[in-house]
N, C-alpha and C positions, 0 to 999 in steps of 0.2 A: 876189837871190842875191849873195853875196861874190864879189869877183874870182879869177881863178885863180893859184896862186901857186905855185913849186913847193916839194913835198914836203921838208923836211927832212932831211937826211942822218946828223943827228944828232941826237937827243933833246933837246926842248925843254921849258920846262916848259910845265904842264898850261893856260894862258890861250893859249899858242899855237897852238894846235889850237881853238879854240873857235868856230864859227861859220865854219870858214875851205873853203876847197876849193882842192885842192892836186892839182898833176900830178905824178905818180910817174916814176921809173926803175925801179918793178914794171911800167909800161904800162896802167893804170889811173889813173883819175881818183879821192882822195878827199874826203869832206865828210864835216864831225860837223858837227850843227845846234845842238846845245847853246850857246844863246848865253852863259851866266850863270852861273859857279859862285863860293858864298859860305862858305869853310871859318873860321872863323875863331870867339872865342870875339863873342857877342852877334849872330852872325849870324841870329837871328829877326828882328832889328829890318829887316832888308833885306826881309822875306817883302812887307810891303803894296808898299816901293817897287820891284820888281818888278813885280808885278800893274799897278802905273801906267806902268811905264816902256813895257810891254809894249802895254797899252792894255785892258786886259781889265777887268772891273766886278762880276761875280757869279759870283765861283767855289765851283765844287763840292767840296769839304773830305772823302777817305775816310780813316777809320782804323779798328783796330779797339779794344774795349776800353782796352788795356794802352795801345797809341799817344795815344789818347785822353788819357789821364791823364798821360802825359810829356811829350809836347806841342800834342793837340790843341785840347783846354782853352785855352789858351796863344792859339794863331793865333785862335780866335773871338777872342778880347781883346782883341786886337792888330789885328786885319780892322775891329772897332767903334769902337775910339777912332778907327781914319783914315777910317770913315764909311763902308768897302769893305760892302755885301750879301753874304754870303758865308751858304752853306748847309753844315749839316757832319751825315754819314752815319758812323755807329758801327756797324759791322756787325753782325748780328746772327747771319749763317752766312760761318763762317770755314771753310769746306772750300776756297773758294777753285777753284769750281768752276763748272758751268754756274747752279748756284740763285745760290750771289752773285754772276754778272754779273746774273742776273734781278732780286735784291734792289737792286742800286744804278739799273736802271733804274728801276724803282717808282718810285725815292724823286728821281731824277735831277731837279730845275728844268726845262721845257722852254725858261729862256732864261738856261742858264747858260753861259757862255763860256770856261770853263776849268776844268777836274778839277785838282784835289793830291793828291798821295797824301801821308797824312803817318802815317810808316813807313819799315819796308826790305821785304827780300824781297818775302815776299809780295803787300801793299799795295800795293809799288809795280806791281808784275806786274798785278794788276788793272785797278790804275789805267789804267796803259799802256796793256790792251788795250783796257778799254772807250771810252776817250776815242780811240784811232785807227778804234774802229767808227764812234763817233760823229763822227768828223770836229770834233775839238777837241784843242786843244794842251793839254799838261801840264806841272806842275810837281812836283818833291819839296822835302818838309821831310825830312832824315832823322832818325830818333830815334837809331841807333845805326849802325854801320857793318859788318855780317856778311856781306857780299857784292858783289860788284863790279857788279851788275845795276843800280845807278844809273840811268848815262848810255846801257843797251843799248837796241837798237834791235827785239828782241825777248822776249816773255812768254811765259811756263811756265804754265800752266793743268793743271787736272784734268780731263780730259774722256774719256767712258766708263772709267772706272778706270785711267785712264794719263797721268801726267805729259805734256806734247804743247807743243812750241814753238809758237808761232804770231806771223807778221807784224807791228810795230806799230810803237813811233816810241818815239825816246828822248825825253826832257823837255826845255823849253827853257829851264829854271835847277833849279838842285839848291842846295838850302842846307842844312849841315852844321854847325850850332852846337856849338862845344865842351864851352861849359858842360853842353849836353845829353850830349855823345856819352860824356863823362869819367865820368857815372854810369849809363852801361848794364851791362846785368851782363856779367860777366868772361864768360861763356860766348858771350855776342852777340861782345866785343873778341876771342876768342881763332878766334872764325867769319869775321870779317876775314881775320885773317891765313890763317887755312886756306884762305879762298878766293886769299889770294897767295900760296902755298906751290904751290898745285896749277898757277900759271901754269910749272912747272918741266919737269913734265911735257908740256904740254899745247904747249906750244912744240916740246918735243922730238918729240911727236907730228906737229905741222904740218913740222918740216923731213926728220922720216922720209917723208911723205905725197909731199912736193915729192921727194925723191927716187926712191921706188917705184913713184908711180903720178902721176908729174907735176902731185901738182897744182897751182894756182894759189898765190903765196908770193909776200907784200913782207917782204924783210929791213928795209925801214927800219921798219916798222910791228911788225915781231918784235922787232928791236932797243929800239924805243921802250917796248914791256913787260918786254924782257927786265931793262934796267939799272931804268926804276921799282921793278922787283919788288928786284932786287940792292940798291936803295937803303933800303927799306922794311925788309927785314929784316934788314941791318944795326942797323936802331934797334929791332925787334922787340922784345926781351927788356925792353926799359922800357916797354913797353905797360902789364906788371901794375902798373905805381909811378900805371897812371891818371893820365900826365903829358899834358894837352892839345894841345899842341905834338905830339909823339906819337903821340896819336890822330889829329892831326885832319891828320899827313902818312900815314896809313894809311888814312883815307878818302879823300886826292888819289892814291894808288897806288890805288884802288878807283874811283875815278873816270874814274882814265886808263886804266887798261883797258877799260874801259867804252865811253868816246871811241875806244881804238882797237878794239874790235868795231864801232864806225860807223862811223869811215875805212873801216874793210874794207868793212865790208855785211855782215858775216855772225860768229858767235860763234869762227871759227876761231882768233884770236889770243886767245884767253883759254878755253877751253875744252876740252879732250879727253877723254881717257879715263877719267882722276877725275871728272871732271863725269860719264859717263856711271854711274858705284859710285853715285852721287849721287841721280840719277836713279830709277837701278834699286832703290833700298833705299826712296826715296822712296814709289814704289809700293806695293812690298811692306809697308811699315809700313802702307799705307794700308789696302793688302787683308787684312791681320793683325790691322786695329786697335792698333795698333801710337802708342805718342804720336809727334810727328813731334818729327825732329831737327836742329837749323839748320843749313841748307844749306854753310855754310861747315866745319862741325865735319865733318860729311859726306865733304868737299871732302878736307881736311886729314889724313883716315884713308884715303881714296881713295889719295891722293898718297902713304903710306906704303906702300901693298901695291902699287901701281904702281912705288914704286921698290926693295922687295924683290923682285918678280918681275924686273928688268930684271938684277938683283945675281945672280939663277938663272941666268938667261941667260948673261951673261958667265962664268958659274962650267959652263956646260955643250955640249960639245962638238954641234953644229948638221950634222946629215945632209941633205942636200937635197934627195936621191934621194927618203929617207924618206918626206919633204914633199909633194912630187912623186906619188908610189904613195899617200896617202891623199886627197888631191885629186882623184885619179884614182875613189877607191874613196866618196866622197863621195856620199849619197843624202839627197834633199830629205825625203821624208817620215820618214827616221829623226832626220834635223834637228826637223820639224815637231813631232816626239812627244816631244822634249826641252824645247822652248821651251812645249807646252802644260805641262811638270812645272815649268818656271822662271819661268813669266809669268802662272799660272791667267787671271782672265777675262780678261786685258791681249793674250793669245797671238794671237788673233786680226789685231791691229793690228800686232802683230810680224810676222808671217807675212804680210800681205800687204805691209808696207813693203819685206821681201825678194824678195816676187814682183816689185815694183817696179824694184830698184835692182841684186839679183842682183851682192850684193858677194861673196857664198859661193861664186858658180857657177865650175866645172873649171875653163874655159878662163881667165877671167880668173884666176884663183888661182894656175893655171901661170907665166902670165909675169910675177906677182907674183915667185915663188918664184925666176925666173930673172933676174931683175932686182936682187934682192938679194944672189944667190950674184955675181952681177959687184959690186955693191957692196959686202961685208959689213964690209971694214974701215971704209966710209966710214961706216955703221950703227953700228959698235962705237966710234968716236968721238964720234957723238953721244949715246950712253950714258953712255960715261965721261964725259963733260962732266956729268951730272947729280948734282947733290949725294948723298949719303948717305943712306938709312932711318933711320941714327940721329942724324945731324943735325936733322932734321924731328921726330925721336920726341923729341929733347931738347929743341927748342923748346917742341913744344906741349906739353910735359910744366913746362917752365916758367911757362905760362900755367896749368895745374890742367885742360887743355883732353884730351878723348879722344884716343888715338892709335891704339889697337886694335880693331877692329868690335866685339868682346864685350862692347867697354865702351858699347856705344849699342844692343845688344840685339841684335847681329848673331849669332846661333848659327853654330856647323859648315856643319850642311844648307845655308844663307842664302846664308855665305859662300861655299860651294863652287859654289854656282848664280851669285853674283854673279861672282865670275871668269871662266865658263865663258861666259855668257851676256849677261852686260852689254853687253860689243859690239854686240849687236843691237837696243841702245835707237837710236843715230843711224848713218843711212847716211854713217860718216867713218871714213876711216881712222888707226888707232893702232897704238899697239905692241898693244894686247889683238889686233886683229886681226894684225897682223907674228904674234906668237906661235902662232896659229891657224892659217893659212896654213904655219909652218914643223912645224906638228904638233908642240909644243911648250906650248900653252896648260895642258892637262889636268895632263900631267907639272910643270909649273912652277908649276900652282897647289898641286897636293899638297904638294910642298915647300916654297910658303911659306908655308903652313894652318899644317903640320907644327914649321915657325921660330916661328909666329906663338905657337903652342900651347905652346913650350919658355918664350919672353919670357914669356910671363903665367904658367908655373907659378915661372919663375925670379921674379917680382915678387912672387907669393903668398907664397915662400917667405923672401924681405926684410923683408915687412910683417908675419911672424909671426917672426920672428925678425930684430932689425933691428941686433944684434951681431955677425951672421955669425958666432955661435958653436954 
């Protein structure tokens, strides 16, 4: 293990944090174990000397189809010419569920000493878990850049019909070739950014948290996402020019959040309640048959209705008492027969995670309620710090990228379930739940259904007539 050093008080760049472990003035100790990151354009050619630096001999190659052909293909080639044994798995079931962990053990080497994932999302999610079942280190190749889950220390699985975090270990080199990254389709580049758009929110959720219900917060680790992200889309809008340089500082902003969910230990500094929209449609496409949509696009229309709900907020006078009297009036099983209309077979595993954790239950809800009526100015400034809806709506509208649920097959019904009930995908506190707790959620999603439903007759009405005559 690296020496102990302390924590940075300032933002470093992304090799400074690598491998290192660090004493906090949060009172926490961090470590990212990520030794190795390779952004750069020709960075495949790093992929064998790796494997040798590391010391490993026979690794195990996952991708699927489409990765395959971008650049799976590719690493066989490159593993042969430097004499590397290397085994390569094309998936065959991409549900990305309990049957392909079972298909990759099938086919798994029993002496192989390192998994790849060579992919994003998904892939790598896989990858990750099975290699920390199996007690074996990982690496990625990335094809494209749509999500900041790189360097995370935890994987998203489908298990019994529900999206489901589980344990595992980040990688111990990522290589992010430009020449690759510059022709992935615009929909993957514009899933990038969305998944750094939504760090906007998701921050602003962690310092609500740390306020309300105290919980655990390093600002230097908030900060360290907060200014990557400020950095990153600054250069946003030349992503579409598919300028390398460009991508490939939007895959080290996707990196570093990445690393700082391992400083942390946990997805709190890049994650909240867009990631939970995320989640939850995730599902629901699944149980709908529905085609799936990249997590980052996801992400990125999440983060728009999280920040028109917060634009509600500030626009609407807050009773506390109110709050208070339906807290009061609050009944579990009238709960329960909502979540079975908003989660069909999934409801089960919602219902009892609340049996669990009892984030809904009176008493704690109360001295939510009363803890924010002492702070609400300080609430209301962490709002107004967050960007605009139509800032967000203007970028990704720049990228040709969705901004509205309708536009990724979100209907009414969906949406209106998704607002209401999302919250209860992870036991963490957000604004979804702040709005809930002040009896407020219900009211504030009608209104921004209602905003949402005006933009899109107002765009209909552009594209049919684009004279505004």
């Amino acid at each position: 293990m690296p020496e102990i050093k302390r924590m940075p008080t300032q933002p470093q760049r992304l090799q400074a944090y690598l491998n290192q472990r660090f004493v906090c003035e949060c009172g926490k100790e961090h470590y990212a174990p990520l030794k190795a990151v390779s952004i750069r354009p020709g960075a495949l050619s790093d992929f064998p000397a790796y494997i040798r630096e590391f010391g490993f001999q026979k690794p195990y190659l996952i991708c699927d189809s489409v990765t395959f052909e971008v650049a799976g293909r590719r690493c066989m080639e490159i593993l042969k010419l430097q004499h590397i044994q290397a085994t390569l798995r094309v998936l065959s079931h991409i549900g990305f569920d309990e049957a392909t962990v079972g298909e990759l053990l099938i086919h798994m080497p029993m002496d192989c000493d390192l998994c790849v994932a060579v992919g994003t999302g998904a892939v790598n999610d896989i990858t990750r878990f099975l290699s920390f079942r199996m007690g074996l280190p990982f690496m990625t190749v990335a094809t494209a850049a749509p999500m900041d889950g790189f360097a995370s220390s935890v994987a998203a699985l489908n298990v019994d019909h529900f999206k489901t975090t589980f344990e595992a270990q980040p990688p111990i080199a990522i290589i992010g070739d430009t020449d690759i990254l510059q022709h992935a389709p615009e929909r993957m580049i514009a899933a990038g950014l969305g998944d750094l758009l939504g760090k906007t929110t998701c921050l602003c959720d962690w310092k609500i948290a740390h306020l309300i219900i105290q919980e655990d917060y390093c600002n230097n680790i908030a900060t360290l996402v907060e200014t990557c992200t400020r950095h990153v889309l600054k250069i946003a809008r030349h992503a579409r020019d598919r300028d390398p340089v460009v991508l490939g500082k939007i895959m080290e902003g996707l990196v570093l959040a990445g690393v700082a969910m391992s400083l942390y230990g946990n997805s709190r500094p890049a994650s909240g309640c867009e990631h939970h929209i995320s989640h939850y449609w995730e599902m629901r496409f699944e149980q709908r048959g529905m085609p799936a949509v990249p997590h980052g696009i996801q992400v990125g229309i999440g983060t728009v209705l999280i920040l028109k709900l917060t634009e509600a907020l500030r626009r609407t006078p807050v009773d506390f008492n109110t709050a208070r009297n339906a807290a009061r009036a609050y009944r579990q099983k009238a709960w329960e027969k909502q979540i079975h209309a908003a989660y069909g077979p999934a409801a089960a595993g919602i219902i009892d995670l609340e049996n669990r954790v009892q984030k809904n239950a009176t008493d704690a809800r109360l001295r939510r309620i009363d803890t924010m009526e002492t702070h609400w100015e300080d609430i209301l400034k962490l709002l107004d710090a967050l960007p605009s809806s139509l800032e967000i709506i203007t970028l990704l509208r720049s990228l040709n990228a969705p901004c509205l649920p309708q536009e990724i097959g979100v209907d009414r019904t969906m949406l209106y379930q998704t607002l209401l009930y999302c919250k209860e995908v992870r036991p963490r506190y957000t604004i979804l739940q702040m709005l809930w707790d002040l009896e407020l959620l219900e009211h504030l999603s009608d209104l921004t259904i209602q905003e949402i439903e005006s933009d899109t007759h107002k765009q209909a009405e552009e594209v049919s007539d684009p004279t505004g005559l």
